[in-house]
N, C-alpha and C positions, 0 to 999 in steps of 0.2 A: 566508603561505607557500603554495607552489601546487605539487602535482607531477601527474603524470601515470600514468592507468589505462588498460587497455584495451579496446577498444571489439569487440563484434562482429566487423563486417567489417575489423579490424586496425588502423585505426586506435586515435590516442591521446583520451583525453580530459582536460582539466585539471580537478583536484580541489583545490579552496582548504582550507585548513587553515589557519581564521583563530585566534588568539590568545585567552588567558580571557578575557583582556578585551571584545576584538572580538565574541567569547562571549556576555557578557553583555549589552554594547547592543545585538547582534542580537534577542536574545529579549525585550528589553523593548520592541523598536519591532515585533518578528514578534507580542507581546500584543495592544499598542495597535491595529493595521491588523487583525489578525484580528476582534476584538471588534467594531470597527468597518463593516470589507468582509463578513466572512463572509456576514452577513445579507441582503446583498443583492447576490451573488454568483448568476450564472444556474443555473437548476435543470441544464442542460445539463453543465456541468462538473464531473468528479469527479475532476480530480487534486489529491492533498495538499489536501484538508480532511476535518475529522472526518464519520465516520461515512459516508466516500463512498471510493469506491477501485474497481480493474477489475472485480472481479466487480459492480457496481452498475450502473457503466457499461454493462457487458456483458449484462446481465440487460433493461435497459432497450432495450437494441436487439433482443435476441431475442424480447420481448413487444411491443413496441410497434413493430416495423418491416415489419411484412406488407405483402405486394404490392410491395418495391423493386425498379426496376429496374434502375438503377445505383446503381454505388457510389464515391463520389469521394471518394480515400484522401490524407490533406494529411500531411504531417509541414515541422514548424520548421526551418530548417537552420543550427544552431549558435544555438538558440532563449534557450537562459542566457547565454551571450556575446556576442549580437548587440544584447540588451537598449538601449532609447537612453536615454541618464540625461534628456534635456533633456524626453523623451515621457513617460518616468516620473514626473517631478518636476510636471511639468503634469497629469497624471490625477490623483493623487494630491492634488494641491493645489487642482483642482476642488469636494471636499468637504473637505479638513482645510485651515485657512486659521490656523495655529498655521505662523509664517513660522522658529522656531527650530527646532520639529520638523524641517520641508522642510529646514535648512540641515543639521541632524545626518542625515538619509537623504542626502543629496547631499557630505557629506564620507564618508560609509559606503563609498556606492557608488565615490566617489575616489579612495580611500584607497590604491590600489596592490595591488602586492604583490610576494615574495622569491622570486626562482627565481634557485637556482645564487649563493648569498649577495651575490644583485642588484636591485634595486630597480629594481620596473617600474611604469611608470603604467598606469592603467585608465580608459579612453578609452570603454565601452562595458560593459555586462554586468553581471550580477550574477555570484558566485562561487560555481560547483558545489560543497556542501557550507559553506556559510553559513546559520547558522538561517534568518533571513529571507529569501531567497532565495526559497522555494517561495510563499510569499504575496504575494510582487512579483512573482514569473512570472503569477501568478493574477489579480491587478488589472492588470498590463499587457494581460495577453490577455482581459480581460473586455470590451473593445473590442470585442475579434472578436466573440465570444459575441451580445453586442448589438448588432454590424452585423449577422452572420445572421439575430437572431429580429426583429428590425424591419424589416431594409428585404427580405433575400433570401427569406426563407420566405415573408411575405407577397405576396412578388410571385410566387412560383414556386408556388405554392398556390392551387388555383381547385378549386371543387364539390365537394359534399356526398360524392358517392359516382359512382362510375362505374356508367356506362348496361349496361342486359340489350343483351349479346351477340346480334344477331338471327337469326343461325345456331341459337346453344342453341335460341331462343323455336318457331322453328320446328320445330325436330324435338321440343321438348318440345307443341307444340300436336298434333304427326303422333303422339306419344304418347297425349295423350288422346283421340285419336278411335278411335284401334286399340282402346280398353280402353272405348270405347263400343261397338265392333264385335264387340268380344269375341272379339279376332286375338290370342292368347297368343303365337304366334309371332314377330310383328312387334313387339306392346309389348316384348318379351326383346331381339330386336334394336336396338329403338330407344332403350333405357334404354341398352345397352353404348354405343350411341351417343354419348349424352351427357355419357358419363362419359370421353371423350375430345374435348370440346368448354369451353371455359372458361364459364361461365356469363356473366361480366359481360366488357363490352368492353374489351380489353388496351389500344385503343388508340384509346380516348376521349379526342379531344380536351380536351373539355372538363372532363377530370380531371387533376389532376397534384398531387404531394405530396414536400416536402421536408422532410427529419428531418436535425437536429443534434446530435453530443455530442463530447463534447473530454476526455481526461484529460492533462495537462500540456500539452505540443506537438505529440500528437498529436490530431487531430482525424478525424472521418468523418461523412460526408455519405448520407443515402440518400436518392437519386431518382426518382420515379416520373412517368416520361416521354419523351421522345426523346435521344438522346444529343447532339444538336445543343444543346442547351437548357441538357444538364451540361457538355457543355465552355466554354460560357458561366459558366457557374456558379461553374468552376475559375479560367475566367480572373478575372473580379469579385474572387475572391478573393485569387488574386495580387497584382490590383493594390493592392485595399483594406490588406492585408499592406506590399508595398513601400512606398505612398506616407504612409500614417497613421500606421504601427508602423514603418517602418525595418527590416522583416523578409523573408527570401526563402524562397518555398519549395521545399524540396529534390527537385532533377530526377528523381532516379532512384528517391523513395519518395513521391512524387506520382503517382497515379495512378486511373483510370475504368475500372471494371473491370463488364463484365455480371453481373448478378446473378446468374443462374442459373446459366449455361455456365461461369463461373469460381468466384472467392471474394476475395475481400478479405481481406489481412492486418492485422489491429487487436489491438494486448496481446497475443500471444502465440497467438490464435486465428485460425483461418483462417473466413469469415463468407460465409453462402451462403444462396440460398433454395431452398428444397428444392420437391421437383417428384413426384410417384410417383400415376399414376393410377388404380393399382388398391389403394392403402394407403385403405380403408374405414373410417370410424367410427359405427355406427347408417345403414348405405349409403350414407353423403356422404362425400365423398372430403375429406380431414381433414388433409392435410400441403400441396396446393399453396399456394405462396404465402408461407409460414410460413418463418421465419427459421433455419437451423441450425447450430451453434455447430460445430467440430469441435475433433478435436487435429493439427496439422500432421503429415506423417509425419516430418519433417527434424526435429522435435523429438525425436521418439521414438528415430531414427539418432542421433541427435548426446548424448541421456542415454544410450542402452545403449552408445555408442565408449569410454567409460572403464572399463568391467567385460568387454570382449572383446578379443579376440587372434584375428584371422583370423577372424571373425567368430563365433566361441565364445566363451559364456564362463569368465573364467580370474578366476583369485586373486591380490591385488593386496600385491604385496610389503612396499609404502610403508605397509601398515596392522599387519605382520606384532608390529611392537613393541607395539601398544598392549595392551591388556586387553578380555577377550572383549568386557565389556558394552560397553566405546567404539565396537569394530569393530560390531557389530550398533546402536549406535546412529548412528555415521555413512550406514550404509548406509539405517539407519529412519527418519531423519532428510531424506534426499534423496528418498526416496522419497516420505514423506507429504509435503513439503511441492508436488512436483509433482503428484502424485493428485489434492488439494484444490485446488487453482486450474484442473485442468482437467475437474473434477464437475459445471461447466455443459454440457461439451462432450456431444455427444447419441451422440459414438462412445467415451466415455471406454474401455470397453471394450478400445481398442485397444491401452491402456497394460498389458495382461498380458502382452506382450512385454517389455515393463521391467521386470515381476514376473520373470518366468523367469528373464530374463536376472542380476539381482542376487540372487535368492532362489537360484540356480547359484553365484556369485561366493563371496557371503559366507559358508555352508560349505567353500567350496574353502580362503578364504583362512582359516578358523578350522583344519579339519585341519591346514591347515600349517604354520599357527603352534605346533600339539601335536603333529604328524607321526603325524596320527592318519587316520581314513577322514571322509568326507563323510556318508557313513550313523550313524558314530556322532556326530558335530556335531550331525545333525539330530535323534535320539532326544532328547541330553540338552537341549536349549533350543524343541524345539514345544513350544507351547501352544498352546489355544483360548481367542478372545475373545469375549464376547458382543457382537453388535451390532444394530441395528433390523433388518436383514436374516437374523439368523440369526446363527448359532454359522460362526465364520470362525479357521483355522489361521494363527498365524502363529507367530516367530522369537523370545523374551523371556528375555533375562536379568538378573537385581535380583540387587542386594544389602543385607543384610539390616542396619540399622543399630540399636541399642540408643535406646531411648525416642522414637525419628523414624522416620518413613513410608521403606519399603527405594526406593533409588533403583532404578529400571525403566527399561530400554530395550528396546525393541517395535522389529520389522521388520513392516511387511503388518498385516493383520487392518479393512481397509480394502476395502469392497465396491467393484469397478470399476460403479458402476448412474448412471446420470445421476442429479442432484437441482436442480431446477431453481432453487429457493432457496437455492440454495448462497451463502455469504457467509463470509471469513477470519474470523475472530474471533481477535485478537491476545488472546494469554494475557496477564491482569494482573500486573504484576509483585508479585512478593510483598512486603508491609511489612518493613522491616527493625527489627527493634526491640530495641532495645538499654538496658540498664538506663542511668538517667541520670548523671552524674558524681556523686557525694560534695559538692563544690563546690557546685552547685549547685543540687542537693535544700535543702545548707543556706542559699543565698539566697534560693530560693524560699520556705521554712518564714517568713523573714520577723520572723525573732526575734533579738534582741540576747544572745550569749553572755554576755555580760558583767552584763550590765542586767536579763535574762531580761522585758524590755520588748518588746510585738508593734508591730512598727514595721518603715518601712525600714532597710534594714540597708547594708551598705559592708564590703568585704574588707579587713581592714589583712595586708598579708604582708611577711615578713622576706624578705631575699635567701636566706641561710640559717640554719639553728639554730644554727650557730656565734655569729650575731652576738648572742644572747639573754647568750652570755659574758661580754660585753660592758659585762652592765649591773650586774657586780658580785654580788656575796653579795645584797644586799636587793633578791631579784628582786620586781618588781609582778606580782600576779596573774594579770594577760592572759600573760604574759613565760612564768610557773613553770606554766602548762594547757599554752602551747604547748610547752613542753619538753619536760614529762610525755607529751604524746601526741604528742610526736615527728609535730606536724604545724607548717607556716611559714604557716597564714593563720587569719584569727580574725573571726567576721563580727559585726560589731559596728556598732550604732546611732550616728549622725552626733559625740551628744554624748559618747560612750565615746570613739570616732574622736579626735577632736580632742584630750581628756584624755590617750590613748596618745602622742600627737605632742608634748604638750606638759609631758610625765613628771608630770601632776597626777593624785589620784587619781581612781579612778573611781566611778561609783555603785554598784558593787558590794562595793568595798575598803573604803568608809566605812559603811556597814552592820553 
């Protein structure tokens, strides 16, 4: 079954909703290829595998991509659906050579699907929302992965390090002679100097350096060199895309963006390298060059538009029915979960505008739910959190349950400070544990009712207690237990079993 979600820029996108079934072979063939591919899966890639996701990605570009100087921005276009079965089927069957596997993945990906109680073929793609889907996108594009680190990085990649700048060497050589002259005026001037000169050569040939990393279909490129060189770059990859993979890439979110004077859009961050002459650390200037994460401002516009009106913020009606703690936990809930994914960003800071803005909203909208003031909202539910930072206010209302921990919901109490290891940590789900059935305590114990022999045992059950009626005044023992306890099953050892079937006694009757 297939319907359709919305997409950002308005468009739709189709979401499969395959069947228990479809269910279950997806996850037995998404075990199998994981167990297998995982391991040898490019370090570069971090979409949908364990212990990898945007903030990894993102961390890896912000430490390890100094000195880029463009940026070539790829996205998939229609990257789940354009999938080719015949290029799948051939990867795939490069290392697993099990030819009924291959034919159950290739009637998978066949198999169709129901829109508008109509049967349509699938000619193409894997199905957005199908277990295995994310780890076939992942060996499909592990192609790419390994066209870049073999043939394009190595070729776009030459020398050790870029050459001294001859501008710097010389005013640094006009330095040391002044402070042999012992010119304190001139060494002053000639240090400012240099501190507006780049030390090493920007535009050394004989250096150039290409970095890759990709989380699903989106991919990013940083280059360090002439732009004539990335637009090569971009094209190579087009083609390698078109002609090997059956893939296009998308016109209007492809693109070569200067590293400094712009930013790149990647996961939700906008990507830049930062430049500040007079930003010192130990008198070396400490930020050119270096990678800086941000938070978009359109992001920031586009969370505070649902808790404003005219561009204040107001109380939101739609929430007026719930229960205080719900309201303070929706709102607690939107909130930390955008803070925490943009705790790499080096302006996260800039998100106390969303603070305001909803820390406004959600007393507005609780007075008006008790048509009370905004002052007394706030009295009865501040608290103070502790946190590595300090002691931080925020929003908290629980409630108190009898022999179990009080349910809690928190607004804020969330330091806006950048953390450069910042990493999601998905909450474990809690075990559910439930006492085990009656039934099967007593199959497990492994003991014959009847026989009181430890052995295996066998359920004999009556449709129901009616039918024990059945068997007249001179009930048999198994018959007159189950009556008496009014229960219709009796676990009893193979040779009791057979004796009940066959109204013979049993070994405990003849005793």
């Amino acid at each position: 079954m297939s319907i359709y979600i919305p997409k950002k820029n308005g468009k739709l996108r189709p979401l499969g909703l395959p069947s228990w079934s479809d269910k279950l072979v997806g996850e037995v063939i998404r075990l199998l290829l994981e167990a297998y591919c995982e391991p040898r899966f490019s370090k570069r890639s971090h979409g949908f595998r364990p212990r990898h996701g945007c903030h990894t990605v993102l961390s890896e570009v912000a430490n390890t991509w100094n000195g880029t100087t463009w940026f070539i921005e790829g996205d998939i276009f229609d990257c789940f659906g354009s999938l080719d079965h015949s290029v799948m089927i051939e990867t795939i069957g490069e290392k697993i050579h099990d030819n009924r596997f291959l034919r159950l993945l290739r009637n998978m990906l066949q198999a169709g699907y129901v829109e508008d109680w109509e049967w349509n073929a699938t000619f193409s793609g894997a199905p957005q929302g199908g277990v295995a889907s994310p780890i076939l996108s992942n060996i499909y594009l592990d192609r790419l992965d390994k066209f870049v680190e073999t043939v394009l990085i190595p070729e776009y990649s030459r020398g050790k390090g870029r050459a001294r700048n001859p501008a710097y060497r010389k005013v640094e050589s006009a330095l040391a002679g002044a402070r042999t002259r012992g010119d304190r005026v001139a060494a002053r001037q000639l240090r400012r100097r240099l501190r507006d000169l780049p030390s090493l050569d920007p535009r050394d040939p004989g250096y150039r350096r290409l970095r890759y990393s990709r989380y699903a279909d989106d991919h990013l490129l940083g280059f360090t060199g002439p732009k004539a060189e990335a637009e090569e770059i971009e094209a190579r990859l087009e083609t390698f895309l078109r002609e090997d993979l059956s893939l296009e890439l998308s016109p209007d979110r492809t693109l070569i963006t200067h590293a400094r004077t712009g930013a790149a859009s990647f996961l939700g961050y906008e990507i830049t390298v930062r430049h500040d002459e007079h930003k010192l650390t130990n008198g070396r200037r400490s930020v050119n060059g270096t990678i800086g994460l941000r938070v978009p401002a359109a992001v920031i516009k586009a969370k505070c538009a649902p808790d404003t009106k005219l561009g204040k913020p107001e109380y939101q009606p739609r929430l007026k029915d719930l229960t205080d703690r719900e309201i303070i936990s929706i709102y607690g809930t939107r909130y930390r979960g955008l803070v925490q994914y943009y705790l790499l960003a080096g302006d996260v800071y800039r998100l106390s505008r969303l603070h305001w803005v909803m820390l406004t909203s959600m007393p507005k909208t609780l007075a008006a739910k008790h048509r009370s003031t905004v002052t007394k909202m706030a009295v009865k539910y501040e608290a103070t959190l502790t946190t590595p930072h300090g002691p931080r206010k925020c929003f908290q209302a629980s409630i108190e349950r009898e022999g179990k921990k009080p349910l809690v919901a928190r607004f804020g109490g969330i330091p806006l400070k950048r953390q450069k290891n910042a990493v999601l940590t998905d909450r474990q789900p809690v075990p559910v544990t439930a006492p085990r059935k009656e039934i099967i305590t007593r199959l497990l114990a492994g003991r014959c009712e009847l026989c009181e022999r430890k052995t295996d045992v066998e359920a004999h059950q009556v449709r129901k207690l009616a039918d024990l009626e059945e068997l007249g005044l001179s009930l048999p023992d198994w018959a007159r237990i189950m009556a008496r306890r009014r229960r219709k099953t009796r676990m009893v050892c193979t040779g009791c079993h057979a004796s009940i079937h066959t109204r013979h006694p049993t070994a405990s009757s003849t005793e």
